[in-house]
C-alpha positions as CSV (number, residue, x, y, z in Angstrom):
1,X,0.1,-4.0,-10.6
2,X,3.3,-5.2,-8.9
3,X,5.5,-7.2,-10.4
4,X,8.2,-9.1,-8.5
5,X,11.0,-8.3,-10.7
6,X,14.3,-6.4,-10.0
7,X,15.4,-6.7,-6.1
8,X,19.4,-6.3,-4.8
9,X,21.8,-8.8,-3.1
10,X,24.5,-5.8,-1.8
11,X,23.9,-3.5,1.4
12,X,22.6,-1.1,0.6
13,X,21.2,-2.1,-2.9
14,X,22.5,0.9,-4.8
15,X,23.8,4.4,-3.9
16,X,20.5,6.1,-4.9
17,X,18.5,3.3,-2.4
18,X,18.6,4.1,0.5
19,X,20.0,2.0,4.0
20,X,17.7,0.0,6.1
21,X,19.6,3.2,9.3
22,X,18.2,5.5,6.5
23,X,15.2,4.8,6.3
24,X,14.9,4.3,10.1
25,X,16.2,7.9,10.5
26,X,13.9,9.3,8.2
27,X,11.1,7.6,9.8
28,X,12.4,9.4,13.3
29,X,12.1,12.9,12.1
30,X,8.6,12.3,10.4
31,X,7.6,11.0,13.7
32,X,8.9,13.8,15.5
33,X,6.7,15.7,13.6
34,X,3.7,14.3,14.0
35,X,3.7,11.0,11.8
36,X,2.3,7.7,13.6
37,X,1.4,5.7,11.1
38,X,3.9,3.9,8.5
39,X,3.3,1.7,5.5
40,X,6.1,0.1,4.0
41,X,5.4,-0.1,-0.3
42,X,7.5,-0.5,-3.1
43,X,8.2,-2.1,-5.7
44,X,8.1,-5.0,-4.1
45,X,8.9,-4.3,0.2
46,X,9.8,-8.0,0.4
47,X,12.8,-7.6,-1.4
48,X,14.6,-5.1,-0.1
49,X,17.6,-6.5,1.5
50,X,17.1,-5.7,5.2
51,X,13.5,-5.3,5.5
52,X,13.5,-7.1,9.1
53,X,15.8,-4.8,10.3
54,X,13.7,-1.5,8.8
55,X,10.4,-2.9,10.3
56,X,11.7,-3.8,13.8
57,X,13.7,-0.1,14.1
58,X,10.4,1.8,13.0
59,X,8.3,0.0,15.2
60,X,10.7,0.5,18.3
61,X,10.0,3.9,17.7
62,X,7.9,5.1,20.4
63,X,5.6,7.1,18.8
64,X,4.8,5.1,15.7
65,X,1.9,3.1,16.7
66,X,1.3,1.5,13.2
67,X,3.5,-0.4,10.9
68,X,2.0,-2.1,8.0
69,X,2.9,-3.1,4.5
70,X,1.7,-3.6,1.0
71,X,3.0,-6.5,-0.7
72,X,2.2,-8.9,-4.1
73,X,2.4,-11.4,-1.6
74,X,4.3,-14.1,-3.4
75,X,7.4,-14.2,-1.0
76,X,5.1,-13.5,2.1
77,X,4.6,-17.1,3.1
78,X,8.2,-16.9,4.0
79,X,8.4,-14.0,5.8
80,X,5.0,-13.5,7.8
81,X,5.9,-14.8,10.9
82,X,9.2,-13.2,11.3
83,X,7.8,-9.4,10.4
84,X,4.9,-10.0,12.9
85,X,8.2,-10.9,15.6
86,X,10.0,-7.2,14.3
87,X,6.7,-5.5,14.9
88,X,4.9,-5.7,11.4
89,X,1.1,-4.8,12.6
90,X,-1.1,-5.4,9.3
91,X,-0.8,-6.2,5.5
92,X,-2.3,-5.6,2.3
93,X,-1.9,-8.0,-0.6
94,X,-2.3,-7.2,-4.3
95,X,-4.9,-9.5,-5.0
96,X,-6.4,-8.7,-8.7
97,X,-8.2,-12.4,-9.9
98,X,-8.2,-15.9,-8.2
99,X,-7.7,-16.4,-12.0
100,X,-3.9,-18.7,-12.5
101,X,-4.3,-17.4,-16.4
102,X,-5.2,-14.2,-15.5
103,X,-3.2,-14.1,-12.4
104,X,-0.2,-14.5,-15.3
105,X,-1.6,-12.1,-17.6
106,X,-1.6,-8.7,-15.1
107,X,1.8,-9.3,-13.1
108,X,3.5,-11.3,-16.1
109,X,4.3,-14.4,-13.2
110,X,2.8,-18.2,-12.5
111,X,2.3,-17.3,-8.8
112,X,-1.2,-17.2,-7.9
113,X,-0.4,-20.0,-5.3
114,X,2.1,-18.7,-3.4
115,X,0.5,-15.2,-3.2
116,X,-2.4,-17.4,-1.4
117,X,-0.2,-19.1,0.8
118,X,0.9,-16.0,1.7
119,X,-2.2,-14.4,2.4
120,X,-3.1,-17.4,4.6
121,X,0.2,-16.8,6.4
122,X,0.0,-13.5,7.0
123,X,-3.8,-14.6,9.1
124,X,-2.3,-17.5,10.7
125,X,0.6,-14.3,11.6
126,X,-2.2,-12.2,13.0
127,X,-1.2,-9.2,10.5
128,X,-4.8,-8.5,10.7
129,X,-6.8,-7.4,9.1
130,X,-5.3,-8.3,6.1
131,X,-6.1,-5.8,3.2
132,X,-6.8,-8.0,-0.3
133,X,-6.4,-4.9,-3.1
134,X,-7.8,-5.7,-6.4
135,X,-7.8,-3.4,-8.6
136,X,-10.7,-2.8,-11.5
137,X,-9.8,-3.8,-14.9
138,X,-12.3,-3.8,-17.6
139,X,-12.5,-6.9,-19.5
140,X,-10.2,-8.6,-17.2
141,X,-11.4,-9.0,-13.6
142,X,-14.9,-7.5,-13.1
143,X,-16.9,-10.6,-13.4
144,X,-15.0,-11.8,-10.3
145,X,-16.2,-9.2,-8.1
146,X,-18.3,-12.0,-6.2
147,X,-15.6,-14.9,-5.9
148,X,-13.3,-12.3,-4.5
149,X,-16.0,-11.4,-2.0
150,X,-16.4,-14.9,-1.0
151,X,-12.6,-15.6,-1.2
152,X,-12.3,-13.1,1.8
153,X,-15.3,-13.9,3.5
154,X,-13.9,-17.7,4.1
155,X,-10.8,-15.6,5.3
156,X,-11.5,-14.2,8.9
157,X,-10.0,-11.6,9.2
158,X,-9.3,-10.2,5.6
159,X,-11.3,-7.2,4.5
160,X,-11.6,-7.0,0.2
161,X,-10.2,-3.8,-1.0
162,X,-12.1,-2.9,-4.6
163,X,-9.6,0.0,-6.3
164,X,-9.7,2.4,-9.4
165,X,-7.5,2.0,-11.2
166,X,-5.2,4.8,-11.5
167,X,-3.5,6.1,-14.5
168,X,0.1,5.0,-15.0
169,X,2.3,5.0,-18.4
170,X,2.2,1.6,-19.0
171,X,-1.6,1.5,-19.1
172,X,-4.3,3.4,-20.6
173,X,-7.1,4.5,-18.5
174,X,-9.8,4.1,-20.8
175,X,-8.7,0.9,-22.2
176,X,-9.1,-0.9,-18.3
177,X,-10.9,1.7,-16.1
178,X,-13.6,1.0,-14.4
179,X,-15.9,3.2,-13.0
180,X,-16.6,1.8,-9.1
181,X,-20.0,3.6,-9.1
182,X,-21.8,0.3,-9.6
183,X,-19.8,-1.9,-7.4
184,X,-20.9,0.6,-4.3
185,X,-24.9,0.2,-5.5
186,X,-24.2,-3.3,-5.7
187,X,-22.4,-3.4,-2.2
188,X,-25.3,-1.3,-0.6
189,X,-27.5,-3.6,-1.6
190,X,-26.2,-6.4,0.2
191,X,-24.5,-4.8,3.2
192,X,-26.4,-4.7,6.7
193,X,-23.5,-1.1,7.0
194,X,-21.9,1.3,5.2
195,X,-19.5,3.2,6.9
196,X,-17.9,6.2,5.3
197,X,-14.2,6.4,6.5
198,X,-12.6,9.8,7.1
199,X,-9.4,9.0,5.4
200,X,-10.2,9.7,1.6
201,X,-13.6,9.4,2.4
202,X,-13.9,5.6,1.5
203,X,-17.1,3.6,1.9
204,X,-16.6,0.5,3.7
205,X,-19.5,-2.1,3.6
206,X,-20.8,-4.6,6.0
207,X,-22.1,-7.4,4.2
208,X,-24.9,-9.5,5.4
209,X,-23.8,-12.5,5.9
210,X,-20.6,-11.3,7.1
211,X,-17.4,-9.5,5.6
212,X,-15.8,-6.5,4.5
213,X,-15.6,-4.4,1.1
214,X,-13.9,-1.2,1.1
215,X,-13.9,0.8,-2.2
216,X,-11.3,3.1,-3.0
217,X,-11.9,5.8,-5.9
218,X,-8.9,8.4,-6.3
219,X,-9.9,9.5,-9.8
220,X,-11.4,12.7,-10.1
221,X,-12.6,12.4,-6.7
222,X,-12.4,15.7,-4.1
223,X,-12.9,14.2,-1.9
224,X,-10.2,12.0,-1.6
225,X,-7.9,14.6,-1.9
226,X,-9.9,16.4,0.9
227,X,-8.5,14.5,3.1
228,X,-5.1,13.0,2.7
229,X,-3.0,12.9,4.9
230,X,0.0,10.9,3.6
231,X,3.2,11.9,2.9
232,X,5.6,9.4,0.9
233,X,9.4,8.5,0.9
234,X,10.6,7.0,-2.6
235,X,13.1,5.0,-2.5
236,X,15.6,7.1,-3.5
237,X,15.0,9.6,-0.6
238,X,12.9,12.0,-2.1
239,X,9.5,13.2,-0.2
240,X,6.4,13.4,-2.7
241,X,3.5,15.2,-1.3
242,X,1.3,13.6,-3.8
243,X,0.3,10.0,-5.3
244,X,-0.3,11.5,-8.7
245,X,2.6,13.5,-8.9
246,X,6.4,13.6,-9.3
247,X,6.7,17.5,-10.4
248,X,7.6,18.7,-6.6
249,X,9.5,16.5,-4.8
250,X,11.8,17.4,-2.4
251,X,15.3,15.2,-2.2
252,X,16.0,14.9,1.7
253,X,19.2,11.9,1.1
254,X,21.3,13.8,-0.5
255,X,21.4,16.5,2.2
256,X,21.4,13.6,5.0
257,X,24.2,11.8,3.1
258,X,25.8,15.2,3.1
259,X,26.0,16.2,6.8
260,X,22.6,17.9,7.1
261,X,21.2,18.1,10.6
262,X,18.4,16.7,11.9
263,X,16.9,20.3,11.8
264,X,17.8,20.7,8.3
265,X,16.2,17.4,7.7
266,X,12.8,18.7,9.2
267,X,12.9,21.5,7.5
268,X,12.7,19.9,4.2
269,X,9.9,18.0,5.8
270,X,7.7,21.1,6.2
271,X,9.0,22.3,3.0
272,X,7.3,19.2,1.2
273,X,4.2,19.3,3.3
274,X,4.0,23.4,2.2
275,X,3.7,21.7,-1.6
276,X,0.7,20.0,-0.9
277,X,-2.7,20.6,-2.8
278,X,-5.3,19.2,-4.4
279,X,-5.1,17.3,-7.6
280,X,-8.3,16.9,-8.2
281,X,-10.4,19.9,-7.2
């Protein structure tokens, strides 16, 4: 779920957000060390004020051969083109029902159409492939499994993303989760392929008849904690080794605000990657 709300008009948005040279700095010392692969999230990416200017510094940087983006997609008509330009590589849109009403009912917004648009921008923009993610919701968007499949089929170039949904503490897992188990049976079923990808260990399936489903399943799953590899920046500058936690993060703007070196800086890198295990083992 991501909602389109909040957004800043000043440079930078708050003191606890950080610059568009912070970011980029950041960015440089994760790359140093070994980072080449960056995907801009939020919140909601497109509004951060100076977004052009983060993507086209990361991408300059010589060893970052990746930059991509999640997005809800509803201001991505607009911008498509000009992120491809700053070196934007790929995108994935929150996608969750082709549904207006229901559309309405998950993100609280009438804007279905534009998220569209901007998922038919982002092709004509060649941010391929261009990731659709809908995520499972019991009694909401199940039955639309297949018109989502065919919605990205008629989209060269768009692979359908089919998440678990995750606990969060607005929503109650066992009110809207889903168990994916019987979308892969389905998807084997009909697929010429099945691929199992090394990050997370996803399945990805090649349907006959063409198209792409990947199915991502972090709940209780070892396996996707196996292998992760990602490290995140929140937007307040604090490194959190783990998607489902915010017990260990490690603050790196407030020592780069205060005069910290570049070493200092790295340091707290390997300090955050040292705080990395399992969460579900």
């Amino acid at each position: 779920f991501i909602r389109e709300g909040g957004g800043c008009s000043s440079d930078p948005c708050s003191k606890s957000e950080m610059a568009p040279e912070e970011v980029a700095f950041l960015v440089r010392i994760a790359a140093k060390l070994g980072v080449r692969s960056v995907k801009l999230t939020g919140g909601e990416p497109l509004l951060y004020n100076g977004i052009e200017e983060v993507v086209r510094m990361i991408s300059s940087i010589d060893s970052v051969r990746d930059v991509s983006m999640t997005t809800n997609g509803v201001l991505l008509s607009e911008w498509a083109q000009t992120l491809a330009k700053a070196g934007l590589k790929r995108v994935n849109v929150s996608l969750d029902t082709l549904s207006k009403e229901k559309y309405k009912r998950i993100t609280g917004k009438d804007a279905l159409e534009r998220v569209i648009e901007g998922v038919d921008a982002a092709l004509k923009a060649e941010l391929k492939p261009v990731k659709l993610n809908m995520v499972l919701l019991r009694g909401i968007n199940v039955s639309e499994l297949g018109s989502m499949i065919e919605f990205s089929r008629a989209r060269r170039g768009s692979i359908l993303q089919v998440i678990e949904l995750v606990p969060s503490g607005s929503l109650t897992l066992e009110e809207y989760h889903v168990d994916p188990s019987f979308v892969e049976r389905m998807l084997k079923e009909k697929s010429t392929k099945v691929v199992v990808r090394k990050m997370q260990r996803r399945k990805k399936f090649f349907l006959d008849g063409g198209g792409e489903v990947e199915v991502v399943r972090p709940v209780h799953n070892s396996e996707f904690c196996a292998s992760c590899n990602r490290l995140r920046i929140t937007s307040d500058g604090k490194l959190k080794p783990c998607l489902m936690r915010n017990d260990n993060l490690v603050d790196v703007l407030t020592p780069l605000r205060q005069g910290a070196s570049e070493k200092d800086i790295e340091k707290l890198f390997v300090e955050a990657v040292n705080k990395r295990s399992p969460y579900y083992h």
